[in-house]
N, C-alpha and C positions, 0 to 999 in steps of 0.2 A: 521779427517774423516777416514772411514774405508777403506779397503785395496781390498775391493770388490766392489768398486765403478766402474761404468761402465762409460766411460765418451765417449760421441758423436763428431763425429765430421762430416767435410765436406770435399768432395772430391775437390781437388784442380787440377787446371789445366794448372797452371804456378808452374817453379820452387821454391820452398821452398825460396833458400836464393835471389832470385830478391825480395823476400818479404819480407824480413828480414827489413830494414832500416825502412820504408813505418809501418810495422808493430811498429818496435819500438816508432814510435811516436803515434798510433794510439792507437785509446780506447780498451781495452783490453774487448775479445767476452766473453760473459759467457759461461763458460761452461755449458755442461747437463749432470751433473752428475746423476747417480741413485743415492738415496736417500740412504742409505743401512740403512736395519732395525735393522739389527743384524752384523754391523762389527768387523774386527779381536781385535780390541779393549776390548773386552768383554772377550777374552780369559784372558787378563791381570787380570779380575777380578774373573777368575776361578779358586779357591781353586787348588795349586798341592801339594798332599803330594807325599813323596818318591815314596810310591809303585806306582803311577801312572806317577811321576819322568820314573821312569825305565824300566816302560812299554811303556811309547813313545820311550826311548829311544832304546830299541830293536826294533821296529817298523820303527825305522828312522825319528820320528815327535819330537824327544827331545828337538828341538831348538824354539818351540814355548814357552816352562817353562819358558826359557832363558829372555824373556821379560820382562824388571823391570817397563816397564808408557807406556803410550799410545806411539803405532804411528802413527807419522802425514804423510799423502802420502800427496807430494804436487802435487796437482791438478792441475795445472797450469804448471809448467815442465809436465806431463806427455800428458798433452793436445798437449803441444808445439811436445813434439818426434812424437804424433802421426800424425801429419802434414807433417814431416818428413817420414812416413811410406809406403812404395811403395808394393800395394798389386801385384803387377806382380811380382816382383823379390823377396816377399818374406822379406826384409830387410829392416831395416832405411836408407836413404841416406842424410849423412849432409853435404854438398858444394862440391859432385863429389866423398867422402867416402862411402864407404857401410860398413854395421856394422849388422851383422847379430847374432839376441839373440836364442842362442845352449843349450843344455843340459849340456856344458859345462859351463854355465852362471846358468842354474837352481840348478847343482850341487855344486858349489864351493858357492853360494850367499846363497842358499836356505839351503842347506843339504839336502834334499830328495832324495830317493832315484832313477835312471836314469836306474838303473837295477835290471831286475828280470821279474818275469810273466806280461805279459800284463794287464791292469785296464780291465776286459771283462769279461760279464758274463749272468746270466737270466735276461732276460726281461717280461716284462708282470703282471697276475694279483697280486697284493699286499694282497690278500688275507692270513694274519696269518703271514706273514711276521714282521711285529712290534710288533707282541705277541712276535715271537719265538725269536726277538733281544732284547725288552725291559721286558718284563716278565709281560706288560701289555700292551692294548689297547690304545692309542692317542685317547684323546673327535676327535671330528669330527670337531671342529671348529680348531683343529689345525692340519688338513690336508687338501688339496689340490691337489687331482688329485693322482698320484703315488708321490707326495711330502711331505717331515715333514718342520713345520716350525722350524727356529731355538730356536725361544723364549720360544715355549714351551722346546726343549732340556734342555739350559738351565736354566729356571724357575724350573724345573721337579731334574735336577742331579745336576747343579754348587755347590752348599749349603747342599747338602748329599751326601759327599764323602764317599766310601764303601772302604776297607779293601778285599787284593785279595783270605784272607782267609775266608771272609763273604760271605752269600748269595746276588746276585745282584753284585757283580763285573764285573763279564760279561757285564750284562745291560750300569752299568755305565761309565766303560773301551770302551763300543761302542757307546755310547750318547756324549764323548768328540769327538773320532776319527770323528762319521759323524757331528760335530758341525763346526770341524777342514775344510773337507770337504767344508762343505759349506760355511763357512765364508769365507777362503783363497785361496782351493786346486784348488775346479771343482768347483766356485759360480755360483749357476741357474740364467738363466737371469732373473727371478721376486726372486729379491733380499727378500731375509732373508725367503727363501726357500732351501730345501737341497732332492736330490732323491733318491727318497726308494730303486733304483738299486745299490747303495753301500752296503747296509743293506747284499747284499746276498753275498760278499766279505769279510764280520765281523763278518762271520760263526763260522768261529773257528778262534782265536783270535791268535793263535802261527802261522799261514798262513799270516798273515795281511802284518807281513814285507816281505813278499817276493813278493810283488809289487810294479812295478813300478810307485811310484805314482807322481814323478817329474816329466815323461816323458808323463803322461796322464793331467798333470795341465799344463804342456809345448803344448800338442796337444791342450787343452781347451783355451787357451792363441791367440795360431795364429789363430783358428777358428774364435775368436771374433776379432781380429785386421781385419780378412780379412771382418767386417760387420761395421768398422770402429769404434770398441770400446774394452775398455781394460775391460774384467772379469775376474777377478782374475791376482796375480803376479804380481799385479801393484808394490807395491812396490820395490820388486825385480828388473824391469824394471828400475826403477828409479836409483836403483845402478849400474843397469849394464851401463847405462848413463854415471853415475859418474866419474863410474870405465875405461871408456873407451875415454873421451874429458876432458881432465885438466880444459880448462875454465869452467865448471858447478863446478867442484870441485871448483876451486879457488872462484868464485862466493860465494859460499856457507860456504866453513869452512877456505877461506886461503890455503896458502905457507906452513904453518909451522906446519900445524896438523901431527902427524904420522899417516900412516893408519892403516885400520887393518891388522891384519895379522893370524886370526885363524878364519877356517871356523867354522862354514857356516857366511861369513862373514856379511851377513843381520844384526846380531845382532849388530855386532860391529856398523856397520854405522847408526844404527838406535839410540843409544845414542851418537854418533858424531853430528848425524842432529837433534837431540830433540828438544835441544835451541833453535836451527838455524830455526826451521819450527815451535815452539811453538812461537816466538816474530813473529811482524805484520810485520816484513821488509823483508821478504820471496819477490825474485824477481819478475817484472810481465812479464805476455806474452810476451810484446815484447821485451823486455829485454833476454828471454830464447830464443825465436826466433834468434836475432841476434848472439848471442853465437853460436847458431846449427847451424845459416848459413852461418855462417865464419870460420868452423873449416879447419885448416892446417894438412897438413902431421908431422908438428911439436906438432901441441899439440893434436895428433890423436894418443890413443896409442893402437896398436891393441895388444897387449898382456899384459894385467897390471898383469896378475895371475903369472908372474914370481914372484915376489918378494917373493911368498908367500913357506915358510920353512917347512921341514916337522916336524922339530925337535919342531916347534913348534902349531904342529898338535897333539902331544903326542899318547893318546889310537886313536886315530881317523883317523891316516894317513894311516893304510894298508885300512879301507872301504875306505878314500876316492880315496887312490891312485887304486885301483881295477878296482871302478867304473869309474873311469877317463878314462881308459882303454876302457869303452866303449861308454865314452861320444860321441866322434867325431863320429858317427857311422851314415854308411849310413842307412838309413834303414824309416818305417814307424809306428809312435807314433799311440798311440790305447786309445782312452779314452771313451771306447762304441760305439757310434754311430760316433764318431768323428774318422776318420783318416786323420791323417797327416804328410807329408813327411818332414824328417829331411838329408838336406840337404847340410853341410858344405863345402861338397866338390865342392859348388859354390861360397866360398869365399875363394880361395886359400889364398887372402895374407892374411888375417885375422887370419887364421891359420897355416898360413907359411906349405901351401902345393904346393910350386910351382913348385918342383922336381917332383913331386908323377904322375904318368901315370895314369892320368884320364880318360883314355879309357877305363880302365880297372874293373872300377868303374859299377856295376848295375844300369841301369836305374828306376827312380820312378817316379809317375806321378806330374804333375807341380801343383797340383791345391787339395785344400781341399777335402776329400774323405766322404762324407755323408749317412747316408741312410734316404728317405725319409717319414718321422713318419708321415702316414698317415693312415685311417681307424682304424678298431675296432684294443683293447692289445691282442695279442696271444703272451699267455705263451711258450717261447722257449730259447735256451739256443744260443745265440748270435753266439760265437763262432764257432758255428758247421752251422752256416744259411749263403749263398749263397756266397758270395766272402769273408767273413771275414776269413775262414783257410788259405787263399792264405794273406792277410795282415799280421796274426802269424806268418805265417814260415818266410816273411819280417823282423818281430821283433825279434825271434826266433833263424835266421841265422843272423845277419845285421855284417854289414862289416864294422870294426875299421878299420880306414886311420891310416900308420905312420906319423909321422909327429915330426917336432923339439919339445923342452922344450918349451911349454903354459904353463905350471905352475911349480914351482919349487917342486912340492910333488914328483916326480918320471921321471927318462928319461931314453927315451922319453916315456911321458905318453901312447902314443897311440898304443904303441909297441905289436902286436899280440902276441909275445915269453912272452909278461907277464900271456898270460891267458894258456900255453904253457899243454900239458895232464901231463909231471914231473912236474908243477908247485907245490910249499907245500900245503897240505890242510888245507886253510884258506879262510874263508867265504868272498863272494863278498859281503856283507850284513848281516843286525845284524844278521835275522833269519835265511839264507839260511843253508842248511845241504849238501848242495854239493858242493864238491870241484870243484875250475873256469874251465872250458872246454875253449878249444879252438873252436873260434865262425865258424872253416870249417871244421867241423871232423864230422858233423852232430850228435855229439853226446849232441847239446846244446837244444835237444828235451826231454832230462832229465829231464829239467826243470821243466816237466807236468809229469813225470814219472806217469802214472797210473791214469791220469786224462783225462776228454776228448779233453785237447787241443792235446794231444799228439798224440791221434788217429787221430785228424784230420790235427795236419800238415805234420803227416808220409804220410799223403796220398797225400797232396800239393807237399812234398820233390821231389816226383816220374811224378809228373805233369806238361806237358812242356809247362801250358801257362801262360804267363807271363802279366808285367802290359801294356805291347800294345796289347795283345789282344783284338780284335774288338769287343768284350764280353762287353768290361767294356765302357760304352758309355757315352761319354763327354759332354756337353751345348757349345755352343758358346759363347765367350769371345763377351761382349757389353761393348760399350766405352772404350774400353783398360783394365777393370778389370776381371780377370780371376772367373769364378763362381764355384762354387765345385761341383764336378762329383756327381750326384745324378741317384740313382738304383730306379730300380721299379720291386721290385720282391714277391714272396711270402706275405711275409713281410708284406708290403706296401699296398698289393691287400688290 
């Protein structure tokens, strides 16, 4: 099954592990999964030659080539954590453990990139928009609203790979990236659909890697956990499971497998568990249940990413080690209309922040940040519309926590002197041209050097209101689940 599968679930109102036993003996619920029409599967049948080898590769998407046979996301573990999912705090809780999945989990599993310009951008009429990306028109049957389907994508490019000295490289360098998109990154909730507002982000195709597209698939990810369903990252998700309660591992491959040990480590684990989720003995629900709601302080590991060497990260360890840098960071994730607060520094031990003066820390709001998409599309440029420059300068400025060795790529990763203004100039990212700033010298508003986010969060920078201002106005929390702050502004009218 595809990796964009949306799976439903029900809100519970007794603890997880009282239910555990109970569960294990009982008939295993079906899940409701979305069907996916066009899952990540499909990329494995996508023609890679080199030149477009290497063009993911600057872009920071090279680890999907890496795919030798399908992956199988198991459906059934991933139903189970979701049961475990506690939309007030934000986190899984397995038997009194909180376990909270960070940009630090999208970056070491995923390889995406966690840094750079925020996903954000025009919204509104799609008029000429699929001319000026694909160099032709989409029939009408294979659009939907301001959405492309994926099948037309690839029906139209998988099977006519271009040459980036040919005419159409463009087209077909942008027909994988928003296939990629939709299949795994940001997947639409009416599966094997992808939206036309990335198209204006694949403008110019040497800009592409300097977004951050791990931290807007990160924000798309808890958007949908907080509606009680996984879109997109599922996979991912799965690992980071693995990677974090021994018994699922042991469950699944054994004692004695090595792990992996070179990011983005998804790959690795995904021909670890081929077999394991290709044969029919895949564990059932309650069987994953019980596991989750018996985990111990002993087989709870909250840091497995130590193990991981840089010496055996090779070309790859200064991006990764960079961006690690600014994994742990407070601040708020941007995926268009989605924001959401990225919050670590509410799982101290997880991240072995229990020294760190958390007072000191910026406040962010508790609850998914939305705008609400209602009446006619007016053509406007996101960024510059009503609270969204006060969310950039959020992502913009955002504040790396120190903190101990999480991973063994660099220590302590989270160390602000790594991004230091003497730092050597070496790119935080394939594409980036600017050498790392330090995230409180305000001079990380370079990053838009000469574009309009830069004007608009020069003007945030100077602005003394912040996210309790009575401006931004909240819904009331029903039955104990937090609802996402939703606007009603221009916009909206």
């Amino acid at each position: 099954m595809g990796d964009m599968e949306a799976l439903d679930i029900e809100a519970l109102d007794m603890e997880a592990p009282a239910l555990a036993p109970a569960l294990a003996r009982a008939p295993v619920p079906a899940p409701a999964p979305h069907t996916p029409h066009e899952p990540l599967n499909n990329l494995v049948r996508w023609p890679i030659t080199e030149e477009l080898r290497e063009a993911l590769t600057r872009i920071g998407l090279g680890f999907f080539e890496r795919f030798k046979f399908q992956m199988r996301l198991d459906c059934t573990m991933v139903n189970a954590l979701l049961r475990h999912y506690d939309r007030n705090l934000k986190c899984f809780i397995f038997n009194g453990n909180s376990l909270y999945f960070s940009l630090v989990d999208v970056l070491l599993i995923t390889g995406m990139p966690i840094d750079g310009r925020p996903v954000i951008g025009r919204i509104g009429k799609t008029e000429n928009l699929f001319f000026n990306a694909f160099g032709i028109d989409p029939p009408p049957e294979s659009l939907d609203g301001g959405r492309i389907r994926l099948s037309w994508l690839r029906e139209k490019y998988s099977n006519n790979p271009v040459r980036p000295d040919e005419d159409g490289w463009a087209h077909y360098l942008r027909a994988y990236i928003m296939y990629v998109i939709g299949s795994y990154l940001i997947p639409d909730d009416c599966t094997g659909l992808v939206s036309a507002q990335y198209l204006g982000l694949l403008d110019n195709l040497q800009e592409v890697g300097s977004y951050a597209w791990g931290a807007a698939a990160w924000a798309s990810l808890y958007n949908s956990l907080d509606r009680g369903i996984v879109n997109g990252l599922a996979y991912a998700l799965m690992v980071f499971a693995i990677e974090h309660i021994k018994p699922l591992r042991i469950e699944l491959i054994g004692e004695t497998v090595d792990l992996p040990m070179e990011c983005p480590l998804m790959v690795s684990w995904s021909h670890l568990l081929h077999k394991r989720l290709k044969a029919n003995t895949v564990p059932k629900f309650g069987v994953y249940m019980q596991i989750l709601g018996n985990v111990t302080d002993e087989n709870f590991i909250q840091r497995p990413y130590q193990r991981l060497s840089h010496t055996l990260l090779r070309e790859g360890y200064e991006r990764y080690a960079l961006q690690l840098a600014k994994a742990c960071s407070v601040t708020l994730c941007i995926n268009y209309h989605t924001v959401v607060p990225h919050k670590p520094n509410n799982y101290a031990r997880q991240f072995g922040f229990e020294n760190i003066d958390l007072d000191s820390i910026p406040e962010l709001p508790d609850v998914v940040v939305e705008v609400r998409k209602k009446g006619p599309k007016k053509d406007l440029n996101l960024a510059d519309h009503g609270h969204f420059p006060l969310y950039i300068n959020s992502w913009l400025g955002r504040f790396p926590l120190r903190g101990p060795r999480i991973a063994g790529l660099v220590g302590p990763p989270y160390a602000v002197e790594l991004l230091a203004l003497d730092a050597p100039d070496v790119p935080v990212q394939a594409l980036h041209d600017n050498p790392p700033q330090s995230p409180h010298n305000g001079i990380v508003l370079a990053l838009h050097d000469g574009g309009p986010l830069m004007e608009t969060a020069s003007k945030t920078t100077s602005n003394a209101q912040s996210f309790n201002d009575s401006s931004i106005a909240r819904t009331k929390p029903k039955r104990g689940v937090r609802k996402p702050i939703m606007f009603q502004d221009e916009y909206s009218r």
